[in-house]
C-alpha positions as CSV (number, residue, x, y, z in Angstrom):
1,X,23.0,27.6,167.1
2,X,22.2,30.7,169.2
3,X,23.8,34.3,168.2
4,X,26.0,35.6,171.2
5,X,27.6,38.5,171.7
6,X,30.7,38.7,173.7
7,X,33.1,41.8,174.8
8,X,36.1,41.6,176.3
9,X,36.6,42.6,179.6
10,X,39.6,45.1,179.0
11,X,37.2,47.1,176.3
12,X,34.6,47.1,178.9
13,X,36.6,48.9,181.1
14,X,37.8,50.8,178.9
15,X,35.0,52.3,178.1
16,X,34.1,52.8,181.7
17,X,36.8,55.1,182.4
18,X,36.6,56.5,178.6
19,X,33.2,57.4,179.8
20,X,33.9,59.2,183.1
21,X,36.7,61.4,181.4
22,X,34.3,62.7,178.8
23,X,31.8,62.9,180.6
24,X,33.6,65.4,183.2
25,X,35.0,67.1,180.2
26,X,31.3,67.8,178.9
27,X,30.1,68.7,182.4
28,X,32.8,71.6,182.9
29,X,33.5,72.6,179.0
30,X,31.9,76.1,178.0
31,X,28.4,76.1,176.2
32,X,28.1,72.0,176.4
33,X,28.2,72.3,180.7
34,X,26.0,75.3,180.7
35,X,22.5,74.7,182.9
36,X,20.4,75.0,179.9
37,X,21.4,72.4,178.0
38,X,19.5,69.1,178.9
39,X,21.2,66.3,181.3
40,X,20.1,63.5,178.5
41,X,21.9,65.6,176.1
42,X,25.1,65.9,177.6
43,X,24.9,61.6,178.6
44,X,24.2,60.3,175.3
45,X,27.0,62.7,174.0
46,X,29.7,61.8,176.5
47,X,28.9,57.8,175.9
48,X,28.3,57.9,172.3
49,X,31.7,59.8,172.2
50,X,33.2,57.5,174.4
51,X,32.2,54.6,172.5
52,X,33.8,56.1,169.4
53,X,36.9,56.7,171.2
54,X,37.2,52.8,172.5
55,X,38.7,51.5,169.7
56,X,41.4,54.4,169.1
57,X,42.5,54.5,172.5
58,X,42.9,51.2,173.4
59,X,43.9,50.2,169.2
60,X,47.3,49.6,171.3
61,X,46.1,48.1,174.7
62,X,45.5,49.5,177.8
63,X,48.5,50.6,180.2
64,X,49.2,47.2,182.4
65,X,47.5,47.2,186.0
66,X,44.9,49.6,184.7
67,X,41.2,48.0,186.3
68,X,37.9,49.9,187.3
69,X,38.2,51.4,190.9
70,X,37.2,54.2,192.7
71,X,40.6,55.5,192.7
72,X,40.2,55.0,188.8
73,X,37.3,56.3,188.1
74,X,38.5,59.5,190.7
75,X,41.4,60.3,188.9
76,X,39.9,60.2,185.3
77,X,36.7,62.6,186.7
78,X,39.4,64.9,188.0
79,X,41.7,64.9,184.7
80,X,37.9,65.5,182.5
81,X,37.0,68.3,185.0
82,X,40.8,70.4,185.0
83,X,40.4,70.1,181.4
84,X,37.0,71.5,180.9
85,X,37.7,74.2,183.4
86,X,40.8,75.2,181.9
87,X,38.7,76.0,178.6
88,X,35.8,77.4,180.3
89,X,38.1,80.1,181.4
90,X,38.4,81.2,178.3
91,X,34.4,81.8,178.2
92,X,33.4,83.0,181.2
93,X,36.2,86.0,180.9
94,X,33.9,87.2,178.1
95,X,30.8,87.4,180.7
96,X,33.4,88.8,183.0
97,X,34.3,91.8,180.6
98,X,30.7,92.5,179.5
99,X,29.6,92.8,183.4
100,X,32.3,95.5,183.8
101,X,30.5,97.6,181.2
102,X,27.0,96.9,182.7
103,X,28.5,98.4,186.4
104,X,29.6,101.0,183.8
105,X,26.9,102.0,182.1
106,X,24.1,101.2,184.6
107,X,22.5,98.2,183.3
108,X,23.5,95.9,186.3
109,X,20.5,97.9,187.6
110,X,18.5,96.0,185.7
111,X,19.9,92.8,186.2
112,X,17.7,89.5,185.7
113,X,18.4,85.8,186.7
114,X,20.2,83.9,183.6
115,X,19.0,80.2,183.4
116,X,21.8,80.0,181.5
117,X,24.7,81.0,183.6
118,X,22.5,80.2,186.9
119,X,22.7,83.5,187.9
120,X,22.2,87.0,187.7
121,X,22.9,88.5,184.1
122,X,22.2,92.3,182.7
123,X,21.6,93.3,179.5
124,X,25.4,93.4,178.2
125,X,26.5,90.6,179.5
126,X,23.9,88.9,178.9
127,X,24.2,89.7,174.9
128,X,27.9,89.0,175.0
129,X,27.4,85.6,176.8
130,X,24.9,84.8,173.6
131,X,27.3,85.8,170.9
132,X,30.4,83.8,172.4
133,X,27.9,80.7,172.2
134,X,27.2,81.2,168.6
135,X,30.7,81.9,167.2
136,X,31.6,78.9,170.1
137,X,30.1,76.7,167.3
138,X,30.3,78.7,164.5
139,X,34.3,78.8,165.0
140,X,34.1,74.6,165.3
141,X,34.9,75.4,168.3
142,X,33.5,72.0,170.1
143,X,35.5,70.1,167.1
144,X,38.2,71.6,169.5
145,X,37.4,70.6,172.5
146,X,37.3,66.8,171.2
147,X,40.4,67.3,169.5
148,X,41.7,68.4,172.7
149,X,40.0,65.6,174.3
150,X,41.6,62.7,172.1
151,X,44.8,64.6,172.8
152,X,44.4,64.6,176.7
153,X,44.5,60.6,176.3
154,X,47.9,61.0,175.1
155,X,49.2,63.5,177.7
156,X,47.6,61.5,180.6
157,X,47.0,57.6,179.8
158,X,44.1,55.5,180.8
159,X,44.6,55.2,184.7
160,X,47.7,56.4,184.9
161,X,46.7,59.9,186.6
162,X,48.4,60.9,189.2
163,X,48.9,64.7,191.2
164,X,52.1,65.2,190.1
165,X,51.1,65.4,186.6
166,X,48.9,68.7,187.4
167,X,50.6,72.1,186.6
168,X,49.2,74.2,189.2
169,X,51.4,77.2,188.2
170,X,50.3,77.1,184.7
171,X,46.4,76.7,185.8
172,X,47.0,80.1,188.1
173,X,48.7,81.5,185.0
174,X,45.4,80.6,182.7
175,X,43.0,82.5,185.7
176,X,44.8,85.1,186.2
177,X,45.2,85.6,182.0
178,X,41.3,85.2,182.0
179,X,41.0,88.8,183.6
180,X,43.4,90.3,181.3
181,X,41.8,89.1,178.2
182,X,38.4,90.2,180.0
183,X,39.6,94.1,180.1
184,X,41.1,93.6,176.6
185,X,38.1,92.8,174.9
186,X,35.9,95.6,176.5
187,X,38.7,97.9,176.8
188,X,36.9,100.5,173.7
189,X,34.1,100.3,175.6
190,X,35.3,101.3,179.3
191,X,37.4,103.9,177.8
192,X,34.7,105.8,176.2
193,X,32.2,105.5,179.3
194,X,35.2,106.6,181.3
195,X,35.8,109.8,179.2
196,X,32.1,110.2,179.5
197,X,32.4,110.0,183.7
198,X,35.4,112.8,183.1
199,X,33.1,114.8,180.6
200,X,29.6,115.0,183.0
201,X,32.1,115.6,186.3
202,X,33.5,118.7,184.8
203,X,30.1,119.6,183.2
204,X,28.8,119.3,186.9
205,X,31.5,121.5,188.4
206,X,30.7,124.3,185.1
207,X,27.2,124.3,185.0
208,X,25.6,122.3,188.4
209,X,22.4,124.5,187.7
210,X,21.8,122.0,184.5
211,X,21.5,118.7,186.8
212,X,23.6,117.2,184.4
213,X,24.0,113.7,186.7
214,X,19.9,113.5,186.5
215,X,20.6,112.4,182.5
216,X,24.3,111.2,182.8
217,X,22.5,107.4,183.3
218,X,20.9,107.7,179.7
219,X,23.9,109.4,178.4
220,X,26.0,107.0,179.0
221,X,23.4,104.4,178.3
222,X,23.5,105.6,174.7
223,X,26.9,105.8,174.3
224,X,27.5,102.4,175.5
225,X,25.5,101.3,172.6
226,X,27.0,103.5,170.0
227,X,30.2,101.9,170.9
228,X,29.3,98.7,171.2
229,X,27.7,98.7,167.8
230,X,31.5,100.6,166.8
231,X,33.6,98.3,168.4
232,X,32.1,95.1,167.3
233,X,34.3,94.4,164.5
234,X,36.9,94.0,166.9
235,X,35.5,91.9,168.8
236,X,34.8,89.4,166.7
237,X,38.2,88.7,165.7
238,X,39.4,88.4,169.3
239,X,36.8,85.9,170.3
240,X,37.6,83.4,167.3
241,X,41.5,84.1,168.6
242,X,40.2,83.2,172.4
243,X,38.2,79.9,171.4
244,X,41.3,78.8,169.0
245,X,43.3,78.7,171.8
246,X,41.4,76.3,174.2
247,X,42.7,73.2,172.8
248,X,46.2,74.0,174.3
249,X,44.7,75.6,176.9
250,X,42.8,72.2,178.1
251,X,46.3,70.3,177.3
252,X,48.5,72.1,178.8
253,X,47.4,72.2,182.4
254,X,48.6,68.6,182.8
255,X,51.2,68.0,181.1
């Protein structure tokens, strides 16, 4: 007698939609959506995860009317993509702060195209974009964002999204906090290059004979480094704070 192997419709679909959440969540989340990382990558993670995640989701049945449609498949791209976005705020306002110091300190003179951002990075930012992808995993940090992904099932069921269920106050809130935690983690840093604007303005007005703006660029070149090699101690702590956070962060935009 011949070997068949059946599936049951509902766990087919199932998995369809499974699929088309995480794989929106993967496309949008920090480090995993970046350019760099390979298309075949990011497919055979989002449907090996959702086929790990078919059996815990529906382990109580799916919601009743819930079929594969466009509208469907629409509303569980759009819940995968507020999610990741909401988290990716948290990463991008490090790039944000670190191109504040490169305006700074000159180095957006020097600015090259970063395949991994798809577009234009200087040295600083750059370097902090790099170390928020290393502690990104060396924080767990993408244990997180499927923590936060298994929790989203809760918050919004299988094919049960709808508009109302988005917090767009709360979205603006997690924006708008993205800047502020931007200037607080290079906050040492535009203080002292600041102070060092004040110091070469007055020097100028004392002494103009010296030229003193002709090495004010490698000045403050120099003492952008000193204090980023002061300052980051601090840092660290702040960015393992910042990642913790993104599994509420993804959450909470639509509950």
């Amino acid at each position: 007698m011949p070997y068949t192997l059946t599936l049951p419709i509902g766990a087919v679909e199932a998995f369809v939609l499974i699929a088309t959440r995480v794989l929106a969540v993967l496309a949008t989340s920090p480090v995993l959506g970046m350019k760099n990382v390979p298309v075949q990558a990011k497919l055979g993670l989002g449907l090996f995860t959702a086929l790990i995640l078919v059996p815990v989701i529906t382990k109580d049945g799916l919601p009743a009317g819930v079929d594969v449609s466009w509208t469907a498949l629409a509303g569980e791209a759009l819940v995968g993509a507020l999610s990741g976005f909401a988290a990716t705020l948290a990463y991008t306002a490090v790039s944000f702060g670190a191109s504040l110091i490169d305006i700074q300190a000159g180095f957006s003179m020097g600015a090259l195209y970063d395949a991994t951002l798809g577009a234009q990075g200087a040295v600083l930012e750059r370097f902090y974009s790099a170390i928020a992808a290393l502690l990104f995993f060396q924080t767990d940090a993408h244990h997180l964002v499927i923590q936060a992904l298994v929790q989203l099932f809760t918050v919004v069921p299988l094919g049960t999204f709808s508009l109302t269920k988005i917090n767009p106050e709360l979205l603006a809130q997690i924006a708008a906090s993205s800047f502020v935690v931007a200037l607080e983690l290079v906050f040492p840093l535009m203080v002292a290059l600041l102070l060092a604007d004040i110091a070469l303005g007055v020097l100028s007005r004392v002494a103009p004979q010296f030229g003193i703006f002709q090495i004010g660029l490698q000045v403050k070149v120099a003492l952008a480094l000193g204090a980023l090699a002061l300052t980051m101690p601090l840092l660290l702590p702040r960015l393992h704070a910042l990642f913790g956070g993104m599994i509420g962060v993804s959450v909470a935009v639509l509950k």
